[in-house]
N, C-alpha and C positions, 0 to 999 in steps of 0.2 A: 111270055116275057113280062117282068115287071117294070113298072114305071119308077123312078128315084123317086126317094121320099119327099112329099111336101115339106117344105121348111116355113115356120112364121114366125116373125117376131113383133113383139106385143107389148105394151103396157106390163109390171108384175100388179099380180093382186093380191091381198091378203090370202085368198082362197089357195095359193098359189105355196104357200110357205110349206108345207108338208115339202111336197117334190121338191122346191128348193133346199130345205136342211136336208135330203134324202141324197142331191147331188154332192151340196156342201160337205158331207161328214164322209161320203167315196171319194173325191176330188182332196181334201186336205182333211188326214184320219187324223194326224198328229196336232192340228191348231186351228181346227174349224170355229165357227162362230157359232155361237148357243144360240139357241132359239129362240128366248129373247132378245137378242142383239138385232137379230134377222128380221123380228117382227119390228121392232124398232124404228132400224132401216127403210121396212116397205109402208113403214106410217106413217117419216118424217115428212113434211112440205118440202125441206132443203136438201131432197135426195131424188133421185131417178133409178128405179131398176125395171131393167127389161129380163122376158123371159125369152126363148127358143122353142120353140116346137118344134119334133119332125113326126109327124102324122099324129097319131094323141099322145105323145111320150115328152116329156121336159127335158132338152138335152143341154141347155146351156142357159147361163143368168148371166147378170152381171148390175152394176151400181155403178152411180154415181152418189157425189156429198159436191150440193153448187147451188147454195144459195142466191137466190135471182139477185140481181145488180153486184157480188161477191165479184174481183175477178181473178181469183183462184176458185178450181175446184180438184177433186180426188178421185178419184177412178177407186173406187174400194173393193172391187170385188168381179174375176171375173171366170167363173166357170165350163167348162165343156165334157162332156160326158165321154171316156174314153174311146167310145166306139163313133163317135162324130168329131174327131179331132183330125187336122189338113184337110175339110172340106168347104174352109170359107166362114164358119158361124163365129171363129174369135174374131175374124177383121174386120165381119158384120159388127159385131156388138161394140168393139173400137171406135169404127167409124158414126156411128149411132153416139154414143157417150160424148163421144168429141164435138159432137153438132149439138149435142144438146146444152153443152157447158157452152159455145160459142154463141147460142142459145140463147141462155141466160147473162150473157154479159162478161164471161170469165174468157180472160188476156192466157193463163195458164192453167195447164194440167197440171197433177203430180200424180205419181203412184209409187207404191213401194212392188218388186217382185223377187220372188226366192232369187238367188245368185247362182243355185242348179236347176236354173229354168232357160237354158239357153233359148227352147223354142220359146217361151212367152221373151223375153228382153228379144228377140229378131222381132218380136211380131212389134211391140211397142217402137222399136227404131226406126222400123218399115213407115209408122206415123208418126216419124217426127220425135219423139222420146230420146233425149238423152240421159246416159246417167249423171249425178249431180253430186251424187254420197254413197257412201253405204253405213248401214246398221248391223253393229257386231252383233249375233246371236239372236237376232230381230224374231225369226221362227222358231216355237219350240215346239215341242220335246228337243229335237235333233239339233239344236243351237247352228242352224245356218240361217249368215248374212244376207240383209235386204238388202238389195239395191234401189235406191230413191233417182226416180227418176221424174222429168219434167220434158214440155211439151209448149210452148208458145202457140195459140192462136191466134187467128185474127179472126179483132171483133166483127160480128155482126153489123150489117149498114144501118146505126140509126142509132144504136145502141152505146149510151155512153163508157 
């Protein structure tokens, strides 16, 4: 009998970018982020992305954009590997992004998600996310609506 995979999550590092545009371009074929954009991302000081492990394999990332004392930030990005999806790693990486913008100082979330993502828009409601707007043709090729959605935290004790 085997044991369930090890799960970690970690810090991203640049070393990290391969398997991340490796997920990103399986995860979203039609409007992924180039690989520049990605490295970008994992360079900036005014951003957060975490990785997923389950046993040595990348199964899932995710980002934040929350510049410290900002108090919005953006959830930009968050991946899961088809075959590691309903076992917990998106609400991990959720709850993770959300402490790290309350973290840094930020009162709100935002994020945009596809409008045919009923399971991601439950997962985001589940923490507090409402929808706010939507974006006609936001994702392309296939011109489906973003839904823009927000999230109120509360600050951290100390933090103005």
């Amino acid at each position: 009998m085997t044991g369930a995979p090890s799960i970690r999550l970690r810090d991203a590092e640049v070393s990290d970018l391969d398997a991340i545009m490796a997920l990103e371009t399986a995860t979203f074929p039609g409007d992924a982020w180039s690989r520049y954009a990605m490295l970008a991302e994992l360079a900036s000081p005014h951003t957060l992305y975490l990785v997923v492990h389950s046993d040595d394999e990348l199964v899932g990332y995710a980002g934040l954009s929350a510049p410290s004392g900002a108090e919005q930030a953006d959830i930009q990005t968050i991946a899961v590997d088809g075959t590691h999806r309903r076992l917990g790693i998106g609400t991990l990486l959720v709850e993770q992004l959300l402490a790290a913008a309350r973290g840094r100082g930020a009162r709100e979330v935002f994020l945009e998600v596809r409008a045919d993502n009923p399971g991601a828009r439950a997962l985001y409601e589940r923490h507090g996310f409402v929808e706010i707007g939507v974006r006609p043709r936001y994702y392309q090729p296939d011109d489906v609506d973003a839904v823009v959605m927000r999230a109120n935290i509360a600050p951290v004790e100390g933090v103005a």
